[in-house]
N, C-alpha and C positions, 0 to 999 in steps of 0.2 A: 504493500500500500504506500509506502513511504516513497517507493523508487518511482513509483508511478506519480506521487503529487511534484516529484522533483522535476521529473520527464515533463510533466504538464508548464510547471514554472519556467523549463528554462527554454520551452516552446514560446511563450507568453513574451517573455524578456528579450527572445530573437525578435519575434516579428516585432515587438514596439522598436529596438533597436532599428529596424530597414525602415522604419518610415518616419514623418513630420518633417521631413529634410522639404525644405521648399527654393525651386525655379524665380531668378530674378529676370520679369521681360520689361523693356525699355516701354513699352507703349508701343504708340502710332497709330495707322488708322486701318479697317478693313470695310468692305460694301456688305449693308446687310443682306440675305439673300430676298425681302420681298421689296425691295426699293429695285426703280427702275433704271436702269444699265448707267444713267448720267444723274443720279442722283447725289448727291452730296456722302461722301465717307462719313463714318461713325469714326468718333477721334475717340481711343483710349490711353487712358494715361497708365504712367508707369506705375507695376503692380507686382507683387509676391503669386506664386501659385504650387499648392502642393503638389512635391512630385509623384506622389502617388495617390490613390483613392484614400479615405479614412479605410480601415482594416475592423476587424469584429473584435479585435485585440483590442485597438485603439478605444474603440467605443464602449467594451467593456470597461474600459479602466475608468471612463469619461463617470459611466450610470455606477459605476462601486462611491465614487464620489458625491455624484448626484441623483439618488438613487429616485429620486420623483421621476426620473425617465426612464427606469424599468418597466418590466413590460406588465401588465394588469394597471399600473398609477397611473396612466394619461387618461385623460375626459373624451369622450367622441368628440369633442368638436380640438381634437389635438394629434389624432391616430384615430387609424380603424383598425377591427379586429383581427388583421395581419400583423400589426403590429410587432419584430421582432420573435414572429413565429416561427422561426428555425434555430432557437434558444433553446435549451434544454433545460427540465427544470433541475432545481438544487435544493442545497438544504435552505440558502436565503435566497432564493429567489430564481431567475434564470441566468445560462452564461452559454457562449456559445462554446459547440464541440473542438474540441482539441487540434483537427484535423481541419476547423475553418478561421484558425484566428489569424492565419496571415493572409484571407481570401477578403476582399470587399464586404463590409456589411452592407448590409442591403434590409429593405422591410424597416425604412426608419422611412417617417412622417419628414416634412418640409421643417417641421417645430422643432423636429428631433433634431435633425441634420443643422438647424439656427442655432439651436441650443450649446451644441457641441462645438462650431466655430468658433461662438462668444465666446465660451468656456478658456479658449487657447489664446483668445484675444485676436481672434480673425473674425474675417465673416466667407460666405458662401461667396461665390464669383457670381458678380454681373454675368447676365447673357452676351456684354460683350465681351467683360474679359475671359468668358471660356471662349467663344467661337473665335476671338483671336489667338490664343493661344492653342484650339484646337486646329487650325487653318493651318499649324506647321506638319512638313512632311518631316524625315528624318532629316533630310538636306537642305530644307530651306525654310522659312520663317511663311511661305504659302503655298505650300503641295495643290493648290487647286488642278493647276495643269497637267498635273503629273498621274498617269491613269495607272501605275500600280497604289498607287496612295489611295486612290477613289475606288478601285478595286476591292481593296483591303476593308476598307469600310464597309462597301455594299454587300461583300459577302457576310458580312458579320452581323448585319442587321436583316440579311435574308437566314441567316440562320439563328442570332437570336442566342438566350441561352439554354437550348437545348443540351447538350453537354456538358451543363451544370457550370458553376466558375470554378475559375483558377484563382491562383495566386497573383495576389497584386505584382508586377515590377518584372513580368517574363516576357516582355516585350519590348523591344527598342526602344529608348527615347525619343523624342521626334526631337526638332532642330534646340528648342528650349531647354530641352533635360528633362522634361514630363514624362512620366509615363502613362500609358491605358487611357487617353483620351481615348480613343477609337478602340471597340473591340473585347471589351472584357463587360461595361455594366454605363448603363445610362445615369445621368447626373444631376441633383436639382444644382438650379443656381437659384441667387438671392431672389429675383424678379420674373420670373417662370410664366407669372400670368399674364406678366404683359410683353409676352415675348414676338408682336407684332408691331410696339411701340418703342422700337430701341432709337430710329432715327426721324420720328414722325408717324403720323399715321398713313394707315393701308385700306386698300378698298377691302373692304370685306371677303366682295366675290372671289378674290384670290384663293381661295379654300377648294375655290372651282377648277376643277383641271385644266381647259382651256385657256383661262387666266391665268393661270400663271407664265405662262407666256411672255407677260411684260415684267416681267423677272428679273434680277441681277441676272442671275444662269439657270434658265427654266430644266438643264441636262444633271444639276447636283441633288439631285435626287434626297442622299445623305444627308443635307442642311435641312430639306424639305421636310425628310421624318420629324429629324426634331423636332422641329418647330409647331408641328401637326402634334406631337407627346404631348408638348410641354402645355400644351393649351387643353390638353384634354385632361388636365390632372388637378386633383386640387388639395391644398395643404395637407389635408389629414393622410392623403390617401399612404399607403405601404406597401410596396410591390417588391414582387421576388428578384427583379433585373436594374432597382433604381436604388443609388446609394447617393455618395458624393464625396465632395474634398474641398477644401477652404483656400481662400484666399487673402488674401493682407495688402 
């Protein structure tokens, strides 16, 4: 018994070690994808971003501290009944399995995921500062043109996570030093519901296939999901493929 809560601790103490390291990017500007081809860039200013997703490590350590964000203590109008549903229970409460604490937590509310930025003294990333700092390929600060990067993406959101997740940080950095923007688990950011209002407003009808046509790039498909997610989601909700990471 002894050897196993050791096994378990110094599983724990790995994975917190490989993550909170955070990416410094300069700023600048990018096109949002539903603004029209000549439309004014969206300026971002210079900003911190973790290089990896929060971990179920991480989050465990956050709710042992603040333990009002364990899972049964949130109010419906804060989590739904998903809520950190792939915790096991314990003697004080839940904790995730041994075998997922270096994997993304996931099944955490928009409240949770605020909760735990503040907690570090960050906050979640604007929608612009993910999709700018998502726009890096490995080699350049905007992989847009580059169709193994769009590739990479497309398959991944045609496949989904069917094969369960992985470990955070198994995949290249892109030009930033970030890891798992693309490909491992979808992400809130701070502003999620007004993810149509990043540089003005939009017609509406854009939701319409045809419309979008008047598009930055009616062919990036991948920004398209997004942004179709993020609008279909709202605060409380907890899902098996949506986690996230802070920014500063």
């Amino acid at each position: 018994m002894k050897k196993t809560v050791l096994c378990s601790l110094s599983a724990l103490l790995s994975a917190l070690a490989a993550a909170g390291e955070m990416a410094d990017l300069p700023g600048g500007t990018y096109r949002p994808l539903y603004l029209a081809a000549d439309a004014p860039l969206a300026k971002v200013g210079a900003f911190k971003m973790d290089k990896l997703p929060v971990t179920n490590a991480q989050f465990y350590e956050f709710v042992k501290k603040n333990p009002q964000w364990q899972r049964g203590k949130l109010g419906s109008k804060q989590s739904d009944r998903h809520y950190l549903s792939h915790w096991v229970k314990t003697a004080d409460g839940y904790a995730p399995q041994k075998a997922d604490l270096n994997k993304p937590v996931v099944f955490v509310s928009w409240f949770a995921a605020n909760a735990y930025c503040t907690a570090q003294s960050k906050h979640l990333p604007t929608i612009n500062q993910w999709e700018f700092a998502g726009q890096a390929s490995e080699l350049k600060p905007n992989g847009a043109n580059e169709k193994a990067y769009r590739d990479t993406i497309l398959n991944w959101y045609a496949q989904g996570s069917r094969n369960g997740l992985r470990e955070v940080g198994r995949l290249k950095p892109n030009y930033w030093g970030i890891h798992d923007m693309h490909g491992l688990i979808w992400e809130w950011t701070e502003d999620f519901n007004s993810s149509l209002l990043n540089a003005g407003g939009v017609d509406a009808s854009m939701f319409c296939s045809g419309a979008a046509a008047g598009a930055t790039d009616p062919s990036n498909y991948a920004a398209f999901l997004r942004y179709g997610f993020r609008t279909s989601l709202q605060s409380k909700f907890s899902v098996h493929n949506l986690g996230f990471r802070c920014a500063q």
